[in-house]
N, C-alpha and C positions, 0 to 999 in steps of 0.2 A: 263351726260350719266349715265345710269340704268346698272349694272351688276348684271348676275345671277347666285348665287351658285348652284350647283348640284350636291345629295348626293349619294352614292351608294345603299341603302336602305331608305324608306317609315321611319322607326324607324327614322334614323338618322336626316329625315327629321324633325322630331314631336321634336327631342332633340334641333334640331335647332332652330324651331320655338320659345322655351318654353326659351332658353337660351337670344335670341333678345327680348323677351319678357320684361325677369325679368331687363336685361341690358337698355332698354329704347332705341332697335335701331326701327328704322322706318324698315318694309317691308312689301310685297304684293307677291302673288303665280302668278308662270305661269304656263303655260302648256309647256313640252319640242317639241320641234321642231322633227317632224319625223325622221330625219338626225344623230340628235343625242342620243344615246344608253346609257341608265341607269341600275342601280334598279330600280327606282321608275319613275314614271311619271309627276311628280310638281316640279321648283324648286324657287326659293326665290331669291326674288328680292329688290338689298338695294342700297341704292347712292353708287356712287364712293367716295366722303369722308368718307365714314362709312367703308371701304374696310379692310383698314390695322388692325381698332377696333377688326371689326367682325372675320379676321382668328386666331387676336391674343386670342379674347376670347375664340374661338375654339380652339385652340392649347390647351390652356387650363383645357378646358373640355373633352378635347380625343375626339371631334367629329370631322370626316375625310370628310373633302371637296374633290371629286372625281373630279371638274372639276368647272373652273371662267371662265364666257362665259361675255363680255361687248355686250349688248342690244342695236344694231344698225336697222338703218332705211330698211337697207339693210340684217337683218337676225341678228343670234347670230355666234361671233366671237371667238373664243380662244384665249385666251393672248400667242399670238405666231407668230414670226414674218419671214416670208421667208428668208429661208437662215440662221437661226440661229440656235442653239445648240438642236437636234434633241435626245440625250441620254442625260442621266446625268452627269455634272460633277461636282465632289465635290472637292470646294474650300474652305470647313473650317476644316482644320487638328490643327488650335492651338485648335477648340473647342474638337476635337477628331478624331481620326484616324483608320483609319480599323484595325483589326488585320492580322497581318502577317498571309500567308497559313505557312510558317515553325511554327510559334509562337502558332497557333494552332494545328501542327501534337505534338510538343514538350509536349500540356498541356492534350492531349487527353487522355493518359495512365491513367492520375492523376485522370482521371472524370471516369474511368472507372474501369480495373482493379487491378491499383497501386493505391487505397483507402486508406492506412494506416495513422495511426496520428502518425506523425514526432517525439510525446516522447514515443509512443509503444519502448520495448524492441525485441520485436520480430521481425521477417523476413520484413514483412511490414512496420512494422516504420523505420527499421531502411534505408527501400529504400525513404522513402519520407525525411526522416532527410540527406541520401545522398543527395536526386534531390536541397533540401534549400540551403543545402552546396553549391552546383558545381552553385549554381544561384546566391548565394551568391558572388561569385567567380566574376563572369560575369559582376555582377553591380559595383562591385568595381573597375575590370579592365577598367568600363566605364568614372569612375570618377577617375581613380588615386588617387583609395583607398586602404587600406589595408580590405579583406573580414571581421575581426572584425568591423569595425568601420561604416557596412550598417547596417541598422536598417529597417525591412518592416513594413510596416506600409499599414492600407487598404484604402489611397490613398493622394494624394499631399496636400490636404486641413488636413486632420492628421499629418501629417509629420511634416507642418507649425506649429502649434497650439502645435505639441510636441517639437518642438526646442525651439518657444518664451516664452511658458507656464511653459513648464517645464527647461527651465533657470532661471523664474523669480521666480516658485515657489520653486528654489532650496534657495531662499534670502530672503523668504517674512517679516520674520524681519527686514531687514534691507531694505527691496524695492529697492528703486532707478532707472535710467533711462532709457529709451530706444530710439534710435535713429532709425529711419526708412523713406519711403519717403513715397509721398501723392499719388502714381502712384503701389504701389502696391496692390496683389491680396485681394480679400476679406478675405482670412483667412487668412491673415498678419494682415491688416486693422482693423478688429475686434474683432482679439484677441487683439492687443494693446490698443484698443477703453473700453475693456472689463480689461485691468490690469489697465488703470486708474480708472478708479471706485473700485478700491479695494487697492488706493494709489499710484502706480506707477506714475514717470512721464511719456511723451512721446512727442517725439517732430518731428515733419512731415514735413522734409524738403520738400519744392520743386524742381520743374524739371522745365529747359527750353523749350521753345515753340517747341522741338525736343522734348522731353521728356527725358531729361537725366539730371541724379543728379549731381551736381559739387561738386569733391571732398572737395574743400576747405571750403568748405559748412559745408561737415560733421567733418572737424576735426575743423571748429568754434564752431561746437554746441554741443561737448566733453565737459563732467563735471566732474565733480571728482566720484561725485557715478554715472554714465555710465558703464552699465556693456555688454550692449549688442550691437549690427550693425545690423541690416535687411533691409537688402537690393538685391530687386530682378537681375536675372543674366542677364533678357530679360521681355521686358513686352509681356505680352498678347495679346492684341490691334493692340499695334500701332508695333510691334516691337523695339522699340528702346532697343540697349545692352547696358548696364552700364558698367563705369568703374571700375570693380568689381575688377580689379588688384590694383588698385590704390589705390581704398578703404580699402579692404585688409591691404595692408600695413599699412596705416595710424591706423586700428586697433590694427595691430599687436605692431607696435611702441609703443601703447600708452596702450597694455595689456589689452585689450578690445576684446571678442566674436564678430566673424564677422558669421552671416547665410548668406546666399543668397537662394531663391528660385530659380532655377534654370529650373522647370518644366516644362518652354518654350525652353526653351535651349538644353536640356539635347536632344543628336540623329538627332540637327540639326545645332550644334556649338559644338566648340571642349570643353567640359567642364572639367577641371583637375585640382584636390585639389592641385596634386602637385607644378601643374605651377603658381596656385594664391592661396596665403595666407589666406584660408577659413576656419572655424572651424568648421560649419552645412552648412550641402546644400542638398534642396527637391528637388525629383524628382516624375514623375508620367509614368505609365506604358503605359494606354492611349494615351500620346500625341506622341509617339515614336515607332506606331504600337502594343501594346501589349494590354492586357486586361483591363479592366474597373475595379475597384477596389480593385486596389494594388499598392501603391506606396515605396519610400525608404526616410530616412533620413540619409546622413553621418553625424559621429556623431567624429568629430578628438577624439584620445588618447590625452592624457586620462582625458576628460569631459563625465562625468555625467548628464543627465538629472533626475528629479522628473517626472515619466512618470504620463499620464494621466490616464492610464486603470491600476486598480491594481491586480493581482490573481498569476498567476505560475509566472515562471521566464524565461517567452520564450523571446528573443529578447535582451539577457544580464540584464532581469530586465528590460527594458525600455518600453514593450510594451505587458503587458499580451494577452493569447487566443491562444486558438489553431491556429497553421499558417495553411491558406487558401495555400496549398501546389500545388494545381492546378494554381492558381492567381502567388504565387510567381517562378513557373519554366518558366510564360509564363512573365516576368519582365526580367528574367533572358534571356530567346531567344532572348525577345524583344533589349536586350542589346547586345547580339553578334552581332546582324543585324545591329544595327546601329554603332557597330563599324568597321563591314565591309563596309557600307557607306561611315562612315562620307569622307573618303578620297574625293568622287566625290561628295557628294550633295551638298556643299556651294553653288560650281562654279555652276551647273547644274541647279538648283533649282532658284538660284538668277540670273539666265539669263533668265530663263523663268518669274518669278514676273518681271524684267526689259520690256520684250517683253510687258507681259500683260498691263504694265504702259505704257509705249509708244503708244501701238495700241489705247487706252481710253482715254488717251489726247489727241495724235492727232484727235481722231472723236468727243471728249466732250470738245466743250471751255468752259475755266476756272475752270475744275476740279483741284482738290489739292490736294496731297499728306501733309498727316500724319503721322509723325515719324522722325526719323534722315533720312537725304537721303543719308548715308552708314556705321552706326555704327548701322546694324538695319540686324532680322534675315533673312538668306536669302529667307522666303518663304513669308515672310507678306508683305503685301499693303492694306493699311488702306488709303481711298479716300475719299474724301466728293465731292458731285456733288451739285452745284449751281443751288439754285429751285427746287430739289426732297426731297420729304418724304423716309428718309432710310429705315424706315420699309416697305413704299409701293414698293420701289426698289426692298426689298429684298424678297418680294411676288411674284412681276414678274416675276423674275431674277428663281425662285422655280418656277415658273409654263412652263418656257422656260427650266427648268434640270440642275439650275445652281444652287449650294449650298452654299453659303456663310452666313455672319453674319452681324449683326449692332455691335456688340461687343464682352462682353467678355457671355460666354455661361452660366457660372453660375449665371450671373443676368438677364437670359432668363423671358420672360412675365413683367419685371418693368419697368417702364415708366417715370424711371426717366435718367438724360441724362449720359454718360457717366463720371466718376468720374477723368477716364483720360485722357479724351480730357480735360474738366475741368479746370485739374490741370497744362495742356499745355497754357491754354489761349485761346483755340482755341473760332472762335465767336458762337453765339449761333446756327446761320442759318446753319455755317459749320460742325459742332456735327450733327442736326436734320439730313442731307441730307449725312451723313455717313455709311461707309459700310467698311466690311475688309473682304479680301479676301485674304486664306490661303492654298498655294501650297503645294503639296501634292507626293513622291516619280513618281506615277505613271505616270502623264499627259508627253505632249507630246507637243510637238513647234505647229503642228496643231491642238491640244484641245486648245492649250492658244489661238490662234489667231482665235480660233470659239468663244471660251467666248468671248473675248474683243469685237468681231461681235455681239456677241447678246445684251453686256453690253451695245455698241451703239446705238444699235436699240432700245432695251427698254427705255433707256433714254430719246431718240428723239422723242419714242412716246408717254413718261408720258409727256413730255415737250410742245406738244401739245394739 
């Protein structure tokens, strides 16, 4: 079967053209069918194997596909199947989350006209150095922290890279080891990838076919110069939560720094330095309704980081620049909300991912669940479907108003498979034909059981 992209303007047409060109796809021009309503009058026609290539090179290039028609005997069709999900729903909140309407009336003043820079002396600053304060406040109450011990930072990938970094470059004479698992984030991963090459050791436990680290693991693989623990709070992915109390402790015993990223966690699980034995723990603004580029590090009393950015002495010393005062009130929102949450989302959230997994098994034989099936956060389902291409799934699944992922969002457009299914075991064919799908405050018992309907259907119909 022949599919044919069609673009909203003539231009975008020629950018496509020239992109399939240099890329080596095979296509040919049609003329649009009366019926259907463009920019432009031509659109482009490429096999069905080339499908998933061609949006991904697009994605790419910013050039916007207005509409994928498959090229039948009977006319041109829309990848869209009766009865199924007719508006959007978006089901990847671990990639990012909307911002709260509160979280943005809170940040609005800040973009406007409560302008001041936070070290002004004057009337101005000294209201933005209040708003950091009282934000300050809020994230700490989130984490069973004391407000000294948050550090902002301009997002969860920072935050990382300031705990491991500047741990290890607090000892570079003397280096020594770090202990982490082969399931965490990319800026876990390589920053420690990145301290071995300048000496350090590192040593990358595994996870079982759940994806979860056995403690006994890490306190085997304790050395004498081991100064550090990273270890995430919840993966990305698959969901699976670690036993981060557990671990914890065994740090603490043995007088060894424990971080946890906590970024997936944090406003969808009860996170509290107090209740576990933590000494750094990242969070991010984005994945807990708040804004795009601000995150936090707890940093326990009284450790020291060697921060990464050098100049004034905003953030105790550990993280020069002037604070994005807008970004940090809307972290700060974003944390009261979720601690007026957290009380009902577990249960709520993880009935609804339970529903959604039910309604898709029963209509998909031999699909499979990915992750612990219940040390695992309650909004993720990570699936692999037997004999589909994840990326072409999760095209169709987008042209039907269904928003999901193949994985983790930071390693959006690579082509390589994921690092933590990988690391689970999982087999190659069950990686290729994955998908995770990430619940979201808003949806509803009938959004889930419309998704799980379309999930069906498009299955059924790439399946034939």
């Amino acid at each position: 079967m022949k599919y044919a992209l069609v673009f909203h303007t003539t231009h975008q047409t020629m950018l496509a053209e020239e992109a399939l060109s240099l890329n080596g796809f095979f296509f040919d021009t049609l003329p649009l069918p009366k019926d259907i309503k463009a920019g432009c009058t031509l659109a482009l026609s490429v096999k069905e194997e080339d499908v998933a290539g061609i949006v991904g090179l697009f994605r790419n290039e910013n050039i916007v596909i207005e509409g994928l028609y498959a090229v039948t005997e009977h006319g041109w069709r829309k990848e869209a199947a009766e009865g199924t999900a007719a508006v959007p729903f978006y089901l990847d909140c671990n990639a990012t989350t909307p911002v709260a309407p509160e979280v943005v009336n809170a940040m609005l003043p800040f973009l406007e006209d409560e302008f001041g820079n936070a070290s002004s002396i004057h009337s101005y600053g000294r209201m933005a150095r209040s708003a950091i304060d009282q934000a300050r406040e809020h994230v700490a109450a989130l984490l069973g922290a004391d407000p000294s011990e948050i550090v902002f930072t301009g997002c969860g990938s920072e935050a990382n890279n300031l705990a491991v970094k500047g741990m290890a470059f607090a000892r570079l004479g003397a280096r020594g080891h770090v202990i982490t698992s082969a399931v965490e984030h990319a800026s876990v991963l390589n920053v420690c990838r990145y301290l071995e090459t300048i000496g350090f050791d590192v040593t990358y436990l595994p996870v079982d076919s759940a994806g979860m680290v056995d403690p006994c693991a890490v306190e085997k693989a304790i050395r004498h110069d081991t100064f550090l623990i990273s270890v995430q709070w919840a993966n990305n992915e698959v969901g699976t939560v670690q036993p981060v109390a557990a671990i914890g402790e065994i740090a603490r015993d043995r007088k060894i720094l424990f971080h946890s990223d906590a970024v997936q966690a944090a406003g969808k699980a009860a996170v509290d330095a107090l209740a576990v034995p933590v000494d750094m723990m990242t969070i991010s603004a984005h994945k807990f309704n708040g804004p795009k580029g601000v995150g936090a590090l707890y940093v326990k009393h009284p450790h020291r980081l060697v921060p990464l950015i050098h100049g004034g002495k905003h953030e105790r010393g550990m993280r020069a620049g002037t604070e994005n005062v807008p970004g940090i009130v809307g972290i700060g929102a974003a944390a009261m909300l979720a601690m007026e949450r957290i009380g009902e989302y577990p249960e709520r959230i993880s009935g609804l991912r339970d529903l959604l997994w039910r309604e898709v098994s029963a209509g998909v034989s031999g699909v499979a669940l990915n992750g612990h099936p219940e040390e695992r956060l309650p909004n993720t389902l990570n699936l692999s479907f037997p004999g589909i291409d994840g990326e072409s799934l999760l095209i169709n699944l987008d042209l039907e108003g269904i928003k999901a992922s193949t994985g983790a969002a930071c390693s959006s457009g690579s082509i390589a498979a994921s690092h933590v299914l990988e690391a689970m075991r999982v087999p190659a064919e069950r990686i290729k034909g994955s998908i995770r799908f990430s619940l979201g405050f808003g949806l509803t018992e009938e959004d889930v059981r419309l998704v799980a309907k379309t999930v069906v259907e498009v299955v059924r119909r790439m399946k034939k």
